[in-house]
Structure formats: C-alpha cells, structure tokens
C-alpha positions in Angstrom: 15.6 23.9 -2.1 13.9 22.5 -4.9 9.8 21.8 -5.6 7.9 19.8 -7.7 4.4 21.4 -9.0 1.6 20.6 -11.4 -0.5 22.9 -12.9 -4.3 22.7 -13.7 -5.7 24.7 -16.7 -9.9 24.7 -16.8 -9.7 25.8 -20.3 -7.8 23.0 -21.6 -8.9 20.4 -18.8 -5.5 19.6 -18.1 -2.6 18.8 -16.0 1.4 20.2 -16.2 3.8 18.6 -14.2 6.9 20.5 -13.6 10.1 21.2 -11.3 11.9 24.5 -10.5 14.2 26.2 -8.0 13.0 29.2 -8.3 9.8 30.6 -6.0 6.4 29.1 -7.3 5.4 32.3 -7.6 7.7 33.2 -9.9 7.8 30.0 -12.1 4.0 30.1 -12.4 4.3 33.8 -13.6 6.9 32.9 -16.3 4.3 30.1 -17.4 1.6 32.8 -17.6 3.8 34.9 -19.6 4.6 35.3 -23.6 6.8 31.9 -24.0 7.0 28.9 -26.1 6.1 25.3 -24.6 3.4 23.5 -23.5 1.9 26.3 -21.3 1.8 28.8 -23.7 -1.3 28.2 -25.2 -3.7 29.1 -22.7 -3.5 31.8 -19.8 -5.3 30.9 -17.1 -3.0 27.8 -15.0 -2.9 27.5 -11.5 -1.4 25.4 -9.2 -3.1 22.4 -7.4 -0.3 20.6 -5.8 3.4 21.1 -5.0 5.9 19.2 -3.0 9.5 20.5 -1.6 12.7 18.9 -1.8 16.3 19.5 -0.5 17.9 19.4 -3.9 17.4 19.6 -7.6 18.1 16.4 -7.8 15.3 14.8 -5.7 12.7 17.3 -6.9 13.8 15.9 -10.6 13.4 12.2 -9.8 9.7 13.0 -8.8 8.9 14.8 -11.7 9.6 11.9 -14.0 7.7 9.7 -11.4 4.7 11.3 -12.2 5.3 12.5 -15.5 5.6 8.3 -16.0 2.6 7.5 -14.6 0.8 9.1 -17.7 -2.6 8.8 -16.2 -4.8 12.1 -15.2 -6.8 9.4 -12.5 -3.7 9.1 -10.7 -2.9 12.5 -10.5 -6.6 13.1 -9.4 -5.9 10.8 -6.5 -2.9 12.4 -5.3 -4.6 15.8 -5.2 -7.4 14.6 -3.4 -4.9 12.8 -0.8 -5.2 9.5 -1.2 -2.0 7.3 -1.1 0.0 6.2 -4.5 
C-alpha cells in the first residue's frame, strides 16, 4: 500500500504534497523532525488530505498530478470536496 498526502502549515500558509509507503504517522513525524528539505523550516504541519493506493507506483502518478497543477485554489477545492 502506498498514500499520497499534503500537508498544511499555518505559519507559512502553505501546502506540501507528498507520497510515502510508510504509516502517515510516521512520515509526518520524520517531516516534524531535524531534516533538510522543504519542510524543515517550520514545525508545525499537519495533514489535510490523503488518499491510498495499491502500489508505489499509482500513489507516484498522483503526486505529480497535483504537484502539476501548481495552483493552491485547486488544491483548496479538493479539500473541501468538490470534483477536479
């Protein structure tokens, strides 16, 4: 099993997109942790939205969809449940 995620920090007023096979748990505390990368600059990310997939493979093709749509309105409108 794979999932795809996005992240919300209030400090920075912004959105991560990302993909993992680990537990969300787990990948959310590595973000939260002492790192390098996009997330490191700010402590307090959560996650708004996630979606599962059978395989890394599938989980990786929707990351870059929405990683391409380079838009924070779209992203908006898929939290709050309205269709692509």
């Amino acid at each position: 099993m794979a999932l795809v995620y996005i992240l919300y920090s209030s400090s920075l007023g912004k959105y991560y997109i990302g993909s993992t096979t680990q537990s969300l748990e787990e990948r959310l505390r590595r973000h939260l942790s002492d790192h390098m990368g996009f997330t490191a600059s700010t402590k307090d990310w959560i996650v708004v939205y996630s979606e599962k997939f059978a395989d890394k493979s599938s989980a990786l093709i929707r990351e870059r969809q929405l990683k391409s749509w380079k838009s924070k309105a779209k992203i908006i409108e898929l939290l709050s449940g309205k269709p692509e």
